[in-house]
C-alpha positions in Angstrom: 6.6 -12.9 3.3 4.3 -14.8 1.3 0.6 -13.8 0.2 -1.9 -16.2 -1.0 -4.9 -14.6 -2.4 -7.2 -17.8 -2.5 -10.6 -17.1 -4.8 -11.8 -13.6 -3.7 -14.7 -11.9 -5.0 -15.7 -8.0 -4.2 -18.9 -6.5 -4.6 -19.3 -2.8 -4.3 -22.4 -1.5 -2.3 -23.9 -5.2 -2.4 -27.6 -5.5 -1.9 -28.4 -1.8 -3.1 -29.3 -1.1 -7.0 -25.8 0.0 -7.2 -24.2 -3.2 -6.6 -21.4 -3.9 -9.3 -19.0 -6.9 -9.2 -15.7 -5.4 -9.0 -13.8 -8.5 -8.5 -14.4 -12.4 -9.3 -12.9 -15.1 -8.1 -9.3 -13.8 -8.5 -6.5 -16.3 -6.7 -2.9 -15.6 -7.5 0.4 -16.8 -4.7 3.0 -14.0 -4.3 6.8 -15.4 -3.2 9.1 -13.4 -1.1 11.7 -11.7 -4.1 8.8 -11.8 -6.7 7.9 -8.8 -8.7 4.4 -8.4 -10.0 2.6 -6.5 -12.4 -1.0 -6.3 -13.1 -2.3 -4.7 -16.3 -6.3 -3.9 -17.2 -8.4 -1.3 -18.2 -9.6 1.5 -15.9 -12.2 0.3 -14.0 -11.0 -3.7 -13.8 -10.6 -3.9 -10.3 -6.9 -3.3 -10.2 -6.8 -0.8 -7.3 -9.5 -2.8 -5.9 -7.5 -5.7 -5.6 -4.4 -4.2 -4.4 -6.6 -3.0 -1.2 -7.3 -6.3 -0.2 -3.8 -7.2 0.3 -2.9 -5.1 3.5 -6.6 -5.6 4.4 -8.6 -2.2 3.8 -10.7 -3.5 2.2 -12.6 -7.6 3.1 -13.4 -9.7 0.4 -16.8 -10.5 -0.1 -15.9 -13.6 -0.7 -12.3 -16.0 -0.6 -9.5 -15.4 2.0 -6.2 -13.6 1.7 -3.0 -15.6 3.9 0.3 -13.6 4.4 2.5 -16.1 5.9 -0.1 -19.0 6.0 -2.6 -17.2 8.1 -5.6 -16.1 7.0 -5.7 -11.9 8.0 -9.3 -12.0 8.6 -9.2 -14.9 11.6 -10.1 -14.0 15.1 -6.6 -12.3 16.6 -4.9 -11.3 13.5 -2.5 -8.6 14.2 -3.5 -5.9 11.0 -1.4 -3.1 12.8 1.4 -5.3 11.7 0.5 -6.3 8.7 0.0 -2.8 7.4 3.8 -1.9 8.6 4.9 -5.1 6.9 2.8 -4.6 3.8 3.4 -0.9 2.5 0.5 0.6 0.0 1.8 3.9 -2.2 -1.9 4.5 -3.3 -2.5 5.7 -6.8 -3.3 9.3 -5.7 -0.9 11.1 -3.8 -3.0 13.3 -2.2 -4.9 10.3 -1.0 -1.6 9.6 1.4 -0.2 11.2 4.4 2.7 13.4 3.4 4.8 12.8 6.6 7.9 10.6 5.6 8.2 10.8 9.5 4.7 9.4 10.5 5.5 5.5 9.8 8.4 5.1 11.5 7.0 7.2 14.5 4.2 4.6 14.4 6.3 1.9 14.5 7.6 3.3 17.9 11.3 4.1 17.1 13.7 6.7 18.3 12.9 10.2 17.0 16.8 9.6 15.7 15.8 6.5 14.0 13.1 8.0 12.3 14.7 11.2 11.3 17.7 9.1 9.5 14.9 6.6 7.8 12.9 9.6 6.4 16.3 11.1 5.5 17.3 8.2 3.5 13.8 7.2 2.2 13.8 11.1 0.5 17.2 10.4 -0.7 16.6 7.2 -2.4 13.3 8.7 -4.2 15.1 11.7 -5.9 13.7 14.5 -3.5 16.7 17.4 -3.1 17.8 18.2 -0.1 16.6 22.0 -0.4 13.0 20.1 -0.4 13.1 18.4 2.5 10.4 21.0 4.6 9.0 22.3 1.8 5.4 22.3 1.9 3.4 19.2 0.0 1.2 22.0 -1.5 4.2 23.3 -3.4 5.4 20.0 -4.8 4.1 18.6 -8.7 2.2 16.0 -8.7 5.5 13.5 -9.6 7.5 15.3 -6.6 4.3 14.4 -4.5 4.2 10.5 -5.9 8.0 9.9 -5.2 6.8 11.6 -1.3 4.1 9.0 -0.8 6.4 6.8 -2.0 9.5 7.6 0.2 6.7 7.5 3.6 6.3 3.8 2.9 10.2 3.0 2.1 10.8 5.1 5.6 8.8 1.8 7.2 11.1 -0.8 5.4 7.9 -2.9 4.4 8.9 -6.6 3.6 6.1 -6.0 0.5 6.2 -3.0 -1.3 2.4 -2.4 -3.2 2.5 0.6 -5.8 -1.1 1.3 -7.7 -0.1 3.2 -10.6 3.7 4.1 -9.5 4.2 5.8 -12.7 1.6 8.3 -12.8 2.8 11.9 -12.4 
C-alpha cells in the first residue's frame, strides 16, 4: 500500500491569534516494504504529521493518496483506511487498551479475534499471567507494547508508531 503525501501544510487553530504553522509544505512517497523514520525536535510537527496519514487529522492544505486515491475525495472509505493504516500514538493512555476491540471492529469471529489478540500479546513480550490484568496496573512500557499489540491484532498493511520507544 503506497502513501503519497503530496505538499501538505497544517495550521493549528487557523484564523484565531493562536494560529501556529505546524506543518509546511511537507511531500514525501512511502513504498509497500519501506521503513521510515522521522527525527526533529519536540514540537516540529512530527506527531502532527503522522495524523494525517490515517486521516485524523485534514491538511490545511496538499492531499494525502494511499493507493492513488486521494482520502479526502467524495466516497472515500476512512473506516478502511484506519484498519489498513494502524497508528500506536505516542501516549499510551491516549489508546484503547482492548487488544480485542480491532478485530471485533473489523467484524470477525469472536474465535478469530481471541487467537489475533492472543498472538498480538505474544509477539509484543506481554506474559501470559498478564493477559486480564488491568491496564491500570501495567508501567508505562507494559502499556506501550499493549497499544502496540491492539494495532498488530488488526494486521494493518502500514504500521505508524509516534515515539515507539518511549517507556
Amino acid at each position: 500500500m503506497s502513501i503519497i503525501v503530496d505538499n501538505i501544510s497544517y495550521i493549528y487553530e487557523k484564523g484565531t491569534g493562536f494560529e501556529r504553522q505546524a506543518l509546511k509544505n511537507v511531500s514525501c512517497a512511502i513504498e509497500d516494504g519501506e521503513f521510515i523514520g522521522l527525527i526533529g525536535h519536540t514540537g516540529s510537527g512530527k506527531s502532527t504529521f503522522i495524523q494525517h496519514l490515517n486521516g485524523l487529522v485534514k491538511p490545511t492544505e496538499g492531499h494525502i493518496y494511499y493507493n492513488g486515491r486521494d482520502i479526502y475525495e467524495q466516497g472515500f472509505n476512512m473506516k478502511e483506511l484506519r484498519s489498513r493504516g494502524g497508528l500506536v500514538f505516542q501516549y499510551p493512555e491516549h489508546q484503547l487498551f482492548d487488544v480485542c476491540f480491532g478485530p471485533k471492529n473489523l467484524g470477525l469471529s469472536q474465535k478469530e479475534v481471541e487467537i489475533r489478540a492472543f498472538e498480538s500479546l505474544r509477539l509484543v513480550g506481554i506474559d501470559d499471567n498478564m493477559f486480564y490484568q488491568s491496564p491500570f496496573d501495567l508501567s508505562g512500557g507494559q502499556k506501550r507494547r499493549v497499544a502496540i499489540a491492539g494495532v498488530l491484532a488488526m494486521k494493518p498493511d502500514v504500521l505508524i508508531l509516534d515515539e515507539p520507544t518511549a517507556g
